[in-house]
C-alpha positions as CSV (number, residue, x, y, z in Angstrom):
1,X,28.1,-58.3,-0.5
2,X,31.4,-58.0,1.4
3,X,30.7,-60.9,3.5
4,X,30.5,-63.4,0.7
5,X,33.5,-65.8,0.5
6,X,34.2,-65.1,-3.1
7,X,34.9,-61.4,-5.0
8,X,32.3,-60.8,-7.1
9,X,33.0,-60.7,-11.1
10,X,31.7,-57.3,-13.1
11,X,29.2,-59.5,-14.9
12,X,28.0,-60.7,-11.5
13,X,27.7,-56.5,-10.0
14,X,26.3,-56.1,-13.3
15,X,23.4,-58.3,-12.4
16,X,22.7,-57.7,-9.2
17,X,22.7,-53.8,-10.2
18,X,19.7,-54.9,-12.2
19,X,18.0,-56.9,-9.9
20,X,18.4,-53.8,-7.4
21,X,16.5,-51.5,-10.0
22,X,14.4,-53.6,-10.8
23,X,13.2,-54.5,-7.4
24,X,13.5,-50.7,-7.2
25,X,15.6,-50.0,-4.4
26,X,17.4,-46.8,-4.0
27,X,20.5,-47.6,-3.5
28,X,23.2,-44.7,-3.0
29,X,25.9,-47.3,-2.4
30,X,27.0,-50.9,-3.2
31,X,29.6,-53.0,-1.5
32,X,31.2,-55.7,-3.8
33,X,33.8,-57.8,-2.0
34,X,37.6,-57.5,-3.3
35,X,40.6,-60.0,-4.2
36,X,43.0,-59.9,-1.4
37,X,42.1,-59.4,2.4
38,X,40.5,-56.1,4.1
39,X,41.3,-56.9,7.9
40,X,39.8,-54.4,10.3
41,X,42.3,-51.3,11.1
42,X,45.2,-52.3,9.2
43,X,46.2,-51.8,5.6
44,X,45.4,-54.1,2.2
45,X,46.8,-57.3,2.1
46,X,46.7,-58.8,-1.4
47,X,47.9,-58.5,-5.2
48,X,47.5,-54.6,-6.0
49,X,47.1,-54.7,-9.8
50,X,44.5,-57.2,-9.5
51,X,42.8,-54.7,-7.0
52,X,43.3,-52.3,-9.7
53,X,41.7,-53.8,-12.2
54,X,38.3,-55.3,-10.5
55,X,38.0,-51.6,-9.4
56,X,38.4,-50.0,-12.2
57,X,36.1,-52.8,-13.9
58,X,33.3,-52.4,-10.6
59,X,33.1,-48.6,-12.1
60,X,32.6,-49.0,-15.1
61,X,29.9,-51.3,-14.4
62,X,28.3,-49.0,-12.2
63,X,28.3,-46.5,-14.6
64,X,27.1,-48.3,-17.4
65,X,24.4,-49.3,-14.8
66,X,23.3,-46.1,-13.8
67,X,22.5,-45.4,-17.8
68,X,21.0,-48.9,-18.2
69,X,19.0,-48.9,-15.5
70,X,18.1,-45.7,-14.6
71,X,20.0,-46.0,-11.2
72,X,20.4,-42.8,-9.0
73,X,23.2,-41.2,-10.3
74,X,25.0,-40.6,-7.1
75,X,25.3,-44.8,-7.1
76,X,28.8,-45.1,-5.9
77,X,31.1,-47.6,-4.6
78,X,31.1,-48.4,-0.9
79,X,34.5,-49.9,0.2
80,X,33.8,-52.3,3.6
81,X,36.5,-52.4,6.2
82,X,38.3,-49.7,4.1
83,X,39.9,-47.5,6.8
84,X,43.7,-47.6,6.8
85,X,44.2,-49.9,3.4
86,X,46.8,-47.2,3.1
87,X,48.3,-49.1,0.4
88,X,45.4,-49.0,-2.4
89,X,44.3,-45.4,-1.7
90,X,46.2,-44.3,-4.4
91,X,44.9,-46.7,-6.8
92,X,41.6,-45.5,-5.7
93,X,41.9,-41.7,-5.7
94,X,43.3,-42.2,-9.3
95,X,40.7,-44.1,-10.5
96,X,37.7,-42.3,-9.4
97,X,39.5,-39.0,-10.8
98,X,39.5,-41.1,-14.2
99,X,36.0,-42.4,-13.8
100,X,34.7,-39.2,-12.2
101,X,33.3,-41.5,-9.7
102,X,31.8,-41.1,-6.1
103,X,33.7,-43.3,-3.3
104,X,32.6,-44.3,0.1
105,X,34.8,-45.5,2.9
106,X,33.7,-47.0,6.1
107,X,35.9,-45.3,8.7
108,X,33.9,-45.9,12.2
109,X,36.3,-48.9,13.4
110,X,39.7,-46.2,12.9
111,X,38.2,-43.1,14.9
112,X,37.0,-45.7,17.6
113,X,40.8,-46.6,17.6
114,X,42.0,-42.9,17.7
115,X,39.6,-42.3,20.5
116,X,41.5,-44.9,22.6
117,X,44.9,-43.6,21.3
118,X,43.9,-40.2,22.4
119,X,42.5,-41.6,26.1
120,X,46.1,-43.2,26.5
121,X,48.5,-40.2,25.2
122,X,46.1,-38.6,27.7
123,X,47.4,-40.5,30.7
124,X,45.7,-40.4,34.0
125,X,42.0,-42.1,34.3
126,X,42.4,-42.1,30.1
127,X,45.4,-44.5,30.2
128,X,43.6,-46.5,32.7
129,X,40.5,-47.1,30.5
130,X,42.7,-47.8,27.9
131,X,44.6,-50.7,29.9
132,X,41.2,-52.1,31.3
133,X,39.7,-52.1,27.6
134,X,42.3,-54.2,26.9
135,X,42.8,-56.6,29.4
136,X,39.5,-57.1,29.1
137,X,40.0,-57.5,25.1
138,X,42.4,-60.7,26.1
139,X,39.8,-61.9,28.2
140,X,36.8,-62.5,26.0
141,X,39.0,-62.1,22.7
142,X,37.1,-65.9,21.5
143,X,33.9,-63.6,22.3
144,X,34.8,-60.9,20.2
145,X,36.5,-62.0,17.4
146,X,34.1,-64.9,16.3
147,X,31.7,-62.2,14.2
148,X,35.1,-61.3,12.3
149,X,36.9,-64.1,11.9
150,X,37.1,-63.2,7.8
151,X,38.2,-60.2,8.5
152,X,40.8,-60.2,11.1
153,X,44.4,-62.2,11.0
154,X,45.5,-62.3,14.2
155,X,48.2,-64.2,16.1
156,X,47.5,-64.8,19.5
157,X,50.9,-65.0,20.2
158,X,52.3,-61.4,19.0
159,X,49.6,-60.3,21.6
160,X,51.4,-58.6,24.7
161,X,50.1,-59.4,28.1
162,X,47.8,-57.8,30.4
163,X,50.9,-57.8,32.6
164,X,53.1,-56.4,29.9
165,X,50.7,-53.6,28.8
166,X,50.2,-52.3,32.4
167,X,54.0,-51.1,32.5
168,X,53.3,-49.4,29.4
169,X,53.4,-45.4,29.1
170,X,50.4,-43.5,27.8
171,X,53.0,-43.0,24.6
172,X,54.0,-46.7,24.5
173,X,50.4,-47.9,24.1
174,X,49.5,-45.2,21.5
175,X,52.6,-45.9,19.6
176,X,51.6,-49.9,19.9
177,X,48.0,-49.0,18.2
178,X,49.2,-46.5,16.5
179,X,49.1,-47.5,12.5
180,X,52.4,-46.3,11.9
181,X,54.1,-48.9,9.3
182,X,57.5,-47.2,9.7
183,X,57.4,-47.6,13.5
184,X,58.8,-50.7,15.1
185,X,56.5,-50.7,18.1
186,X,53.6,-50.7,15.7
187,X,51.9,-53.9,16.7
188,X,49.0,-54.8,13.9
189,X,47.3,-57.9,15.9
190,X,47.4,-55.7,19.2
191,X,45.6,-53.3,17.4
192,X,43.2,-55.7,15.1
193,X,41.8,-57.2,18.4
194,X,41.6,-53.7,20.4
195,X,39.2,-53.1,16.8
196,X,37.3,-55.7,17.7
197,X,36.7,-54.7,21.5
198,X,34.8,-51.7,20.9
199,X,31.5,-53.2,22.8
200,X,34.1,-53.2,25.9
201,X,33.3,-49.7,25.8
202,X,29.9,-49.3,25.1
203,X,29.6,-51.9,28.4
204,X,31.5,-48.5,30.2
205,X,28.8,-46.6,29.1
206,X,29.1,-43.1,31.2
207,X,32.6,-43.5,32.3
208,X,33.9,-44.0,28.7
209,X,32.4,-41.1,27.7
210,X,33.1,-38.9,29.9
211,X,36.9,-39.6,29.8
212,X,36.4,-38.9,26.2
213,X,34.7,-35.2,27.0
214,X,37.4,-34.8,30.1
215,X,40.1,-35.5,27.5
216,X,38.2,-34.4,24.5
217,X,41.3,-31.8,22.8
218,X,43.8,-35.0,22.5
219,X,40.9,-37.3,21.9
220,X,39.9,-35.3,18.6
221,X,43.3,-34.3,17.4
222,X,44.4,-37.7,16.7
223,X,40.7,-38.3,15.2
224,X,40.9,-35.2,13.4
225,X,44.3,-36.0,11.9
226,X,43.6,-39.6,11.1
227,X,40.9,-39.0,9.2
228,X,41.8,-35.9,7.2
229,X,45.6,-36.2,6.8
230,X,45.3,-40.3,6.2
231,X,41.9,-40.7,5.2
232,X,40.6,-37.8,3.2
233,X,43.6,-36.3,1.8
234,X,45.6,-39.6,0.2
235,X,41.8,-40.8,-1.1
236,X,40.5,-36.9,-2.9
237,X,43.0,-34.7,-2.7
């Protein structure tokens, strides 16, 4: 339901709730589509009380659906594309509190990112996985950002070069990825098109995963730290 061009309305969430029981589905989460843009790996772009309110309003709907339509009762709200929307967590970790609602967050795209952070800071054959993942990002970028073109915003020209990125420290390329807001280096279309190169590393196969068991303690402290200190804890704690 993300994928549709338009946010749904409560009324319409309302309805297809229905249909879902009625087809008798078990569903354990639903994913309505929002106002405002949920690019991949970087934060919410759009109005934030208007967020606020179709939230709150997709809630109460599912609660009153739940009741209506004897629903599983663990029916909660599954936010697509919601890693790093930094900027509306708070909204959300509010409102569930207030609803007593369950929340879902899809979080696969950010640890794939921290992975590569981790194989850069790590330097050696890690930083030069890293720099080939790229280059060959720039490469086939038409390839790999077709599938996500309403979900990504980026400009082709705040890209660095292959050139460019090969003089770059382990530190400089992590910082670059990194989704730091405060830092200047931060580079959001650099890392919005690395996001969308993961199947350059599935084509590794072996030799991407073993860099990531050779460098495995600074691989999963920046996963470990991404998704606890700027996932978990700003969202339920």
């Amino acid at each position: 339901m993300d994928e549709t061009d338009d946010p749904q309305s409560p009324i319409e969430l309302f309805v297809i709730l229905a249909a879902i029981a009625h087809a008798g589905i078990p569903a354990d989460t639903i994913a309505p589509k929002f106002s405002g843009r949920f690019n991949k790996g970087v934060d919410y772009v759009g109005d934030l009380q208007q967020f606020t309110k179709e939230f709150k309003a997709d809630l109460v709907v599912i609660r009153e659906a739940v009741k209506l339509f004897d629903l599983p009762e663990g029916l909660k709200l599954s936010i697509h594309s919601g890693s790093d929307k930094f900027s509306i967590y708070p909204i959300m970790n509010a409102a569930i509190k207030e609803f007593n609602a369950g929340l879902h967050v899809k979080t696969a795209g950010t640890t794939w990112l921290e992975e590569l952070i981790g194989l850069a800071e790590a330097e050696g054959q890690g930083l030069v996985i890293a720099k080939e993942i790229y280059a060959r990002c720039l490469t086939e970028k038409d390839a790999l950002m077709a599938p996500y073109r309403t979900v990504i915003d980026i400009d082709l020209a705040k890209l660095p070069s292959e050139g460019e990125v090969n003089t770059w420290s382990g530190s400089e390329f992590a910082t670059a990825l990194r989704h730091d807001l405060s830092n200047a280096a931060y580079n959001l279309h650099f890392r919005q098109l690395l996001h969308v190169g993961y199947k350059i590393a599935a084509q590794l196969e072996d030799r991407y995963l073993n860099a990531l068991d050779n460098y495995e303690n600074i691989v999963a402290r920046n996963v470990t730290e991404n998704l606890f200190e700027r996932h978990i804890k700003r969202l339920f704690l």
